[in-house]
N, C-alpha and C positions, 0 to 999 in steps of 0.2 A: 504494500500500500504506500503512494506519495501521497505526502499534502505540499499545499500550493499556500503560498500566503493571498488572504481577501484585501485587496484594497479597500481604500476607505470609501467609495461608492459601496463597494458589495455589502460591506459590512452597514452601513446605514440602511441600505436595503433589506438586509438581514433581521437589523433588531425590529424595523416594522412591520414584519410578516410576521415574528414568530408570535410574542405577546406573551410567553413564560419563558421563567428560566430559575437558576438558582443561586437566589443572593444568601451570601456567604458572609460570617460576622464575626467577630470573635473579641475575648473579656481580654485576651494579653497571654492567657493559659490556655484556653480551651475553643473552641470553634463552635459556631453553629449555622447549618444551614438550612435552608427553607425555600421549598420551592414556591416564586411568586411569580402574579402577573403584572405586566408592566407596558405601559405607552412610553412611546419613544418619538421626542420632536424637540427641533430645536438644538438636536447635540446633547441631550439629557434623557433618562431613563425617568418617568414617574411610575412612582406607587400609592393605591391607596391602600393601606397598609390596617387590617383588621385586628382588635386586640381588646385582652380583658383585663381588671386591673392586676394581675399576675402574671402578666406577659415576660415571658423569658424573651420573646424577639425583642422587644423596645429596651429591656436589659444589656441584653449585646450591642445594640442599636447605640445605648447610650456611651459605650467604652470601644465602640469602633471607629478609629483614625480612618482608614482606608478598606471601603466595601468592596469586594467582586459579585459581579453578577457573570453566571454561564448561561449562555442559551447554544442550544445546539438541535440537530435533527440527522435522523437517522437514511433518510432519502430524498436529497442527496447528502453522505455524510460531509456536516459544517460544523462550525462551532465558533464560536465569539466570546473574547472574554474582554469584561469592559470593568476597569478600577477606579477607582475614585471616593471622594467624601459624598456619605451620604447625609441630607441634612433633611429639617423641617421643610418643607412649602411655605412662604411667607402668602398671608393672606390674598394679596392682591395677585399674586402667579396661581392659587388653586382654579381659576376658570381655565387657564392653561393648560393644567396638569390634567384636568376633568377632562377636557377636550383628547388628551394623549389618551388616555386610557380607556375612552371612548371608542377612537378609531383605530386601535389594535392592540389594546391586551383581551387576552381571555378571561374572561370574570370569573374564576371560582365562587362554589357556594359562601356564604356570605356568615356563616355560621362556624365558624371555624372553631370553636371551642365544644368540648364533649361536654361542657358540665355549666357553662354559661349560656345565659337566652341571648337571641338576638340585639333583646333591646338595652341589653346592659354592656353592648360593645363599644367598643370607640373606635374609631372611624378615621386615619390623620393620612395626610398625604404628605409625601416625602421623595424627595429626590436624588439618584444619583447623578453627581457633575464625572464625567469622565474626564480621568488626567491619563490611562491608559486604555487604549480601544487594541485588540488584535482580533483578526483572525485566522481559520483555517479552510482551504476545501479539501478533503481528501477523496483521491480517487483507487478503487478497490484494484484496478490491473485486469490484466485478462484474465 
C-alpha cells in the first residue's frame, strides 16, 4: 500500500464531506477520545459539543493545550489529521458555527448520557483553530 500526501484543496474538501471524526484530548497523563460531529468552514472545525454536569469530555477539554481531530474513511482509504487549540465559541460566531454544523456534520442522537434526561444537558459550541492540517490518500496496489 502507498499513501500520497492531500493537498490543502483535498483536504478542505475532505473535512466537509465527512462530518465525524475523532477528537482527541488529554489531562497531561492520560488521553481521551471521542468520536464527534463537526462542520467545517472558514478554516475551523465546529462543535456543538453535548454534556452533563459530570462530563469527563469538558474535563479534558478544560486541560487540553492542543486538540486532534481524525476523520478518515475506508473507501476511498483517507484520513486527515487537523491540530490545534480548541476553544469556547464567542457568542457573536455561534450563528457561524450553527451554520457549519448544519451543512455537514452528522448529528448524532442528542442524548448522549445513559443516566441523564435530555433536558438536563448542556449544549456549548466550540471550536477547533487548526495550527496543523495533514493528510493522507492511500492506495491499496494491485
Amino acid at each position: 500500500m502507498t499513501a500520497t500526501a492531500l493537498t490543502r484543496d483535498e483536504i478542505d474538501a475532505f473535512l466537509r464531506a465527512q462530518g465525524t471524526g475523532v477528537l482527541s484530548l488529554t489531562d497531561g497523563a492520560e488521553t481521551y477520545a471521542v468520536p464527534e460531529s463537526f462542520g467545517y468552514e472558514g478554516g475551523s472545525l465546529y462543535f456543538q459539543l453535548v454534556s452533563d454536569s459530570d462530563s469527563q469530555k469538558l474535563s479534558f477539554i478544560e486541560t487540553t493545550n492542543i486538540a486532534t481531530l481524525t476523520a478518515f474513511t475506508d473507501d476511498p482509504p483517507r484520513s486527515v489529521l487537523v491540530r490545534g487549540p480548541l476553544e469556547p465559541v464567542p457568542e457573536a460566531d455561534q450563528e457561524r458555527a450553527s451554520s457549519a454544523i448544519a451543512a455537514n456534520a452528522t448529528i448524532p442522537a442528542l442524548n448522549v448520557s445513559l443516566e441523564t434526561a435530555t433536558d438536563e444537558l448542556a449544549f456549548e459550541f466550540y471550536r477547533l483553530v487548526p495550527r496543523e492540517l495533514s493528510g493522507r490518500a492511500f492506495d491499496p496496489g494491485p
